[in-house]
Structures are given as C-alpha cells and as structure tokens.
N, C-alpha and C positions, 0 to 999 in steps of 0.2 A: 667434580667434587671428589677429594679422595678419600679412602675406607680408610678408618681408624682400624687396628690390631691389636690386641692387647691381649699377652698369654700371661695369667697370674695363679700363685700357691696360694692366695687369700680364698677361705674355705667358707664366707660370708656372703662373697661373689656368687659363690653357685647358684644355678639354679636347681634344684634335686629334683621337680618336678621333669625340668628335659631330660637329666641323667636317667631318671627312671625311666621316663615314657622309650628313650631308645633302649635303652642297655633291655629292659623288660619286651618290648613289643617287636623292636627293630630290628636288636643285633643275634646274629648264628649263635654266640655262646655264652649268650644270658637269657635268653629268651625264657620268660616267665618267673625271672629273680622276683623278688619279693622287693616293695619297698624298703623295708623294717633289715633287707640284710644290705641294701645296696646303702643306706645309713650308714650302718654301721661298717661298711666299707668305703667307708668317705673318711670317717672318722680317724679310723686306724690307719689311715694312709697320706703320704705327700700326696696332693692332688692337682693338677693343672687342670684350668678354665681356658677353654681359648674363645675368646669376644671379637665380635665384630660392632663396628659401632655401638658398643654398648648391648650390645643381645649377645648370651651363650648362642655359640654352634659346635664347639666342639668341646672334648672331657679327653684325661687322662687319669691312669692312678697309678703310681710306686710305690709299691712295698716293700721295704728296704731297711737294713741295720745302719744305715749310713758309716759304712765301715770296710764291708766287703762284697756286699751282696745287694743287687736292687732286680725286682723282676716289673718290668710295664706289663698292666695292665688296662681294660677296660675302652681301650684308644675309639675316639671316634670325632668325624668330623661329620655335622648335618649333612645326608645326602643333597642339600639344595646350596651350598657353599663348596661344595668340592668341586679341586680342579683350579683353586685359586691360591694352592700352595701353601693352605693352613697347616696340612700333616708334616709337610718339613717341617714347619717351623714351630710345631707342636714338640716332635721329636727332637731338633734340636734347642729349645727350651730342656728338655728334659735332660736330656745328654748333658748340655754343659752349666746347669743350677750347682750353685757353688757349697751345698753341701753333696753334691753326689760326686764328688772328683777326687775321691781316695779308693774307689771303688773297682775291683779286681773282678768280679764277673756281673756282668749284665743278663738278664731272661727275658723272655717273651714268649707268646706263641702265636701263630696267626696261621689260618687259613689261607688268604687270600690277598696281602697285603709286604712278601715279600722283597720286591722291588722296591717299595719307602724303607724297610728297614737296613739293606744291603748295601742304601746309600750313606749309613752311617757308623760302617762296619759290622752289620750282622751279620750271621752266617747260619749255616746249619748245623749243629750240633756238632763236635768234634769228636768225643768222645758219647754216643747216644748210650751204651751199652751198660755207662756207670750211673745213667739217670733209670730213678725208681719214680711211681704215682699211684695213690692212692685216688680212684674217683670213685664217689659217692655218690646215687641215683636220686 
C-alpha cells in the first residue's frame, strides 16, 4: 500500500496540540515554550504541515517580509517517521513555495541537523562578525 505525502501552508490542517507537545516537551530549543506563544507563532508566520496519510508528523515555520529576508524556523519531523525523507522534502517545500523566490537571504539555526540543510545550499555564516542577537532568559 503506498504512503500518502502531503506538505501544506493551510494553517487549518495543523494540528497545534503536536506542534506544542514537541516544539514544548521534545525539541533542544523550545523546550518549555508556552502554548499561548507557540500560537501566536503559528499565527504570525507562513507555516508548513508535513502529513502522512493524513496525520501531522512534521512542522515548519518562516518568518519572512516575503521580499528579501526569510529565517526557517521550528523544523521538525516526528522522531517515529524519520529516515523516510520527510526533511528533504519539508525543506524543499520551503525553499521553492512561490511566494519565497524573490528572496536574497535565507536564515536558520540548528544544532544538529547540518547535513539536511547543506543539501540545499546552506552554509555557515559568511560574514558571522556583522550578525548581532539579543537573547532573552
């Protein structure tokens, strides 16, 4: 029988109960978000769903002027689906969605996940010394 796939910006789809539960419990660098901001970061943001037969297992967020600037956030794919090639095709969803293709710099950050984005042109930092950040505790 074969797996249905389906990566959608429809923000109806979500499920926010999964987004929470990982982004909140799961993931390195949200761990202990609040429901009420991971909201309102759904809200304010293009969003990709990536479904498997019809169940969320994965999430993306971009925050972006659709113009010149987008940064990926939030990425993730259910640790019990990986390994079957959602994140490529999470990433490339994202990469080539036809309102982000005017767009001169792309962002990220990751710990640990590299390798997926290096396959789409990522790099490290060119110029690191002209980025500034404010983190909040």
């Amino acid at each position: 029988m074969e797996t249905s796939i389906q990566i959608s910006t429809d923000k109806s789809l979500l499920d926010v109960g999964i987004v929470y539960d990982f982004l909140s419990n799961q993931s390195y660098w949200a761990k202990g978000r609040s429901l009420d901001t991971i909201q309102r970061s759904i809200e304010n943001s293009l969003c990709f769903g990536v479904y498997l037969d019809g169940k969320q297992v994965g999430f993306a967020r971009v925050v972006t002027d659709y113009a010149v600037f987008a940064w990926i956030m939030d990425v993730f794919i259910d640790p019990n689906f990986r390994g079957l090639g959602l994140g490529k095709k999470l990433i490339h969803a994202i990469k080539s969605h036809e309102d982000l293709q005017t767009l001169y710099r792309w962002g990220l950050a990751t710990t640990d996940a590299h390798g997926l984005y290096q396959q789409f042109g990522f790099k490290p930092l060119s110029t690191p010394h002209k980025m500034m950040e404010i983190l909040s505790e």
